[in-house]
C-alpha positions as CSV (number, residue, x, y, z in Angstrom):
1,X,-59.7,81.8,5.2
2,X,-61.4,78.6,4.1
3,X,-61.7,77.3,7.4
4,X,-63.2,80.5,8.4
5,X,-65.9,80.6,5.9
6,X,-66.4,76.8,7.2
7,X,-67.4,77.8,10.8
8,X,-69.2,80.7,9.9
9,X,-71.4,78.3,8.0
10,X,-71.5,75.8,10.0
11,X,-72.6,78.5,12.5
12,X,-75.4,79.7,10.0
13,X,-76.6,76.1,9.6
14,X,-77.0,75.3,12.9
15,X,-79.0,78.3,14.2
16,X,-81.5,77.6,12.0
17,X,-82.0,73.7,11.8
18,X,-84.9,72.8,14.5
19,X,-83.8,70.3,16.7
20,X,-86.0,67.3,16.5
21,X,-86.2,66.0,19.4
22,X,-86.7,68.0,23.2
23,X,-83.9,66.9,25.1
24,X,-80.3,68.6,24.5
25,X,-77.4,66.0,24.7
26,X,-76.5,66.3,28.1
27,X,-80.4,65.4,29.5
28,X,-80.0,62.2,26.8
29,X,-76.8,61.8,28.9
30,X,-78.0,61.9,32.5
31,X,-81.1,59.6,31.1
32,X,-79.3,56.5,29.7
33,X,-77.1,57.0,33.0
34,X,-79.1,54.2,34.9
35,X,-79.8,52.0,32.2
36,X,-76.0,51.4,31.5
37,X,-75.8,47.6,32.6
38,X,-73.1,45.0,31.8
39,X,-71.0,42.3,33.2
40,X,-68.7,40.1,32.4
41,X,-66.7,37.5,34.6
42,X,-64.5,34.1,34.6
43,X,-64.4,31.6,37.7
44,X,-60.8,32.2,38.9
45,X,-59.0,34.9,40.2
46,X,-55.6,32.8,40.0
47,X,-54.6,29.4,39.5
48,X,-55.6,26.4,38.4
49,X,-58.0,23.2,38.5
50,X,-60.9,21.2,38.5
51,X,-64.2,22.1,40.4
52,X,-66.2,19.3,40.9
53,X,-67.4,16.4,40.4
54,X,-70.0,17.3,43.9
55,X,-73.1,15.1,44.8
56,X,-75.7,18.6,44.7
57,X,-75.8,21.3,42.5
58,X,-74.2,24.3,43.7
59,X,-74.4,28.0,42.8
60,X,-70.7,28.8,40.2
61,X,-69.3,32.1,41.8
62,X,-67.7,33.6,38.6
63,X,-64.9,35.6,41.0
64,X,-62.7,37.3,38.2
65,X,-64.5,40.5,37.3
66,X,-63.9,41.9,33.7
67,X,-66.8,44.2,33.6
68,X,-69.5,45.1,36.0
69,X,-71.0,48.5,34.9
70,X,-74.1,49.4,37.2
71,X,-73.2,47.0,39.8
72,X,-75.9,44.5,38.9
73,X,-73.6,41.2,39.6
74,X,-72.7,40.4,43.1
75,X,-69.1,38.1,42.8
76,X,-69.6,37.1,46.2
77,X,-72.8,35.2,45.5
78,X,-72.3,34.8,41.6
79,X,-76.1,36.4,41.4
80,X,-76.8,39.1,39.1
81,X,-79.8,41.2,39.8
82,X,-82.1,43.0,37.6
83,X,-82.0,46.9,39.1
84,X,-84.7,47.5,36.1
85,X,-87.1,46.2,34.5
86,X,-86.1,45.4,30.6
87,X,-85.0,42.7,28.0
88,X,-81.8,41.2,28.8
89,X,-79.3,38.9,27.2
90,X,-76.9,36.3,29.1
91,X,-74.0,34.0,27.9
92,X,-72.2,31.0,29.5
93,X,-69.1,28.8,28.6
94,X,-67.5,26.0,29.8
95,X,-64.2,24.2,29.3
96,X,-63.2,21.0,30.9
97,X,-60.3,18.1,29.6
98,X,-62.8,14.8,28.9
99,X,-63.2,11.8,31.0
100,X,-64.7,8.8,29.6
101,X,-66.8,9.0,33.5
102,X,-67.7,12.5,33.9
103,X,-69.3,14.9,31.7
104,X,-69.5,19.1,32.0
105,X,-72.7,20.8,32.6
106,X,-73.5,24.4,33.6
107,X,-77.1,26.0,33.5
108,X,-78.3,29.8,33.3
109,X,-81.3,29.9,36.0
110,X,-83.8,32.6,36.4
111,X,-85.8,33.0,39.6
112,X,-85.0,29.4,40.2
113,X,-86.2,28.0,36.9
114,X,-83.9,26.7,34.4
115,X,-83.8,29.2,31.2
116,X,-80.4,27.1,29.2
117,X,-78.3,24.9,29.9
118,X,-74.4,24.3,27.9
119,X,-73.6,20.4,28.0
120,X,-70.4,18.4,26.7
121,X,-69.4,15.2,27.3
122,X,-66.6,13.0,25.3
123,X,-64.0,10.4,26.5
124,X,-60.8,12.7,26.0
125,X,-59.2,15.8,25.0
126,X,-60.9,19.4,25.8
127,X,-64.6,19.7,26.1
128,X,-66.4,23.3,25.0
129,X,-69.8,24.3,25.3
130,X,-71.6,27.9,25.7
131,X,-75.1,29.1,25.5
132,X,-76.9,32.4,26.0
133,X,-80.7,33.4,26.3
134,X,-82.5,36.7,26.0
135,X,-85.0,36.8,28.7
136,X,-87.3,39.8,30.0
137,X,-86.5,40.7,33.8
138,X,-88.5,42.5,36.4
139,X,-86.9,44.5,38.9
140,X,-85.3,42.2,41.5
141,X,-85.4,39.4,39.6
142,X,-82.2,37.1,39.9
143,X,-80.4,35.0,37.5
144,X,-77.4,32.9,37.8
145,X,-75.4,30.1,36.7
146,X,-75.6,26.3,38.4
147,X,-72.8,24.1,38.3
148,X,-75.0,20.1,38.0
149,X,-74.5,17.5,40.2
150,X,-71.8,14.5,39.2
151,X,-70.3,17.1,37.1
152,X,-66.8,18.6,36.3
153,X,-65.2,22.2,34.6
154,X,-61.5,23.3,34.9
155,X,-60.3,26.7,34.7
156,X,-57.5,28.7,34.7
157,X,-55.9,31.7,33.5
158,X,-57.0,31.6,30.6
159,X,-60.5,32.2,31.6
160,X,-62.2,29.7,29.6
161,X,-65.3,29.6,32.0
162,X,-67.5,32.6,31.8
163,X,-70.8,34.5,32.9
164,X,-71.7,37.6,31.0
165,X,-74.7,39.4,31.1
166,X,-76.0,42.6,29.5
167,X,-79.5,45.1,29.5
168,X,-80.7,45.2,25.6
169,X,-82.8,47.8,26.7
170,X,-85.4,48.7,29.4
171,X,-88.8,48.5,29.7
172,X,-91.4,51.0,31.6
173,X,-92.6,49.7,34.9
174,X,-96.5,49.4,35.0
């Protein structure tokens, strides 16, 4: 009985509370569809070892895909590209075991310009850095991670090396 009396007033309530805003749930639904954008990667798919030192900077390929909702990130090129135009945030780390000769350093780059950078350097035992940056995109633009000259990671199953990017929210176009 007392959970009838419940949905009959629930029933009461709602058919006479006006709805403040003019989309239903489902339209809110199919809206937000395309502006669902998120990734999240490591370097390798298996194994272990050092990458690097090399003499030029090269392009990291993050190849072990965790998350990549709305297809944004390409792990064959290690580029992520912006399908909309909004306010993004990205995040780097980096593990390597110290050398008193070589230090670690990754950089987040957008449209070829250096937006952060994670550096460590020490003579011994494991090295961590990470960094992240909240940068507005335009559709098309293109931001990924550069492994610097001289320089050294190591990875392995643990996934200590990552590339993780996300939309905050979007923007209208112009």
């Amino acid at each position: 009985m007392l959970i009838t009396a419940s949905l009959l007033l629930m029933w009461w309530f709602s058919t006479r509370v006006k709805k403040e805003s003019p989309f239903d749930t489902m339209n809110l639904e199919d809206t937000n569809q395309d502006r669902q954008i998120a990734f999240s990667a490591s370097l390798m798919q298996s194994n272990s070892g050092y990458i690097g030192p090399f003499t030029t900077e090269i392009t990291l390929i993050y190849r072990n895909v965790f998350t990549n909702i709305g297809n944004a990130y390409n792990p064959i090129t290690g580029i992520f590209t912006a399908p909309l135009k909004g306010v993004y945030m990205f995040r780097i780390s980096l593990y390597y075991h110290g050398s008193q000769s070589t230090s670690s350093a990754v950089a987040i780059i957008r449209n070829g310009q250096l937006a952060v950078m994670a550096h460590a350097h020490q003579a011994g035992f494991v090295v961590n850095s990470s960094n992240g940056v909240v940068l507005l995109l335009e559709v098309g633009d293109v931001v990924y991670v550069r492994f610097l000259a001289n320089h050294r990671i190591y990875d392995n199953n643990n996934n200590h090396n990552t590339f993780s990017g996300h939309l905050l929210f979007p923007l209208r176009e112009d």
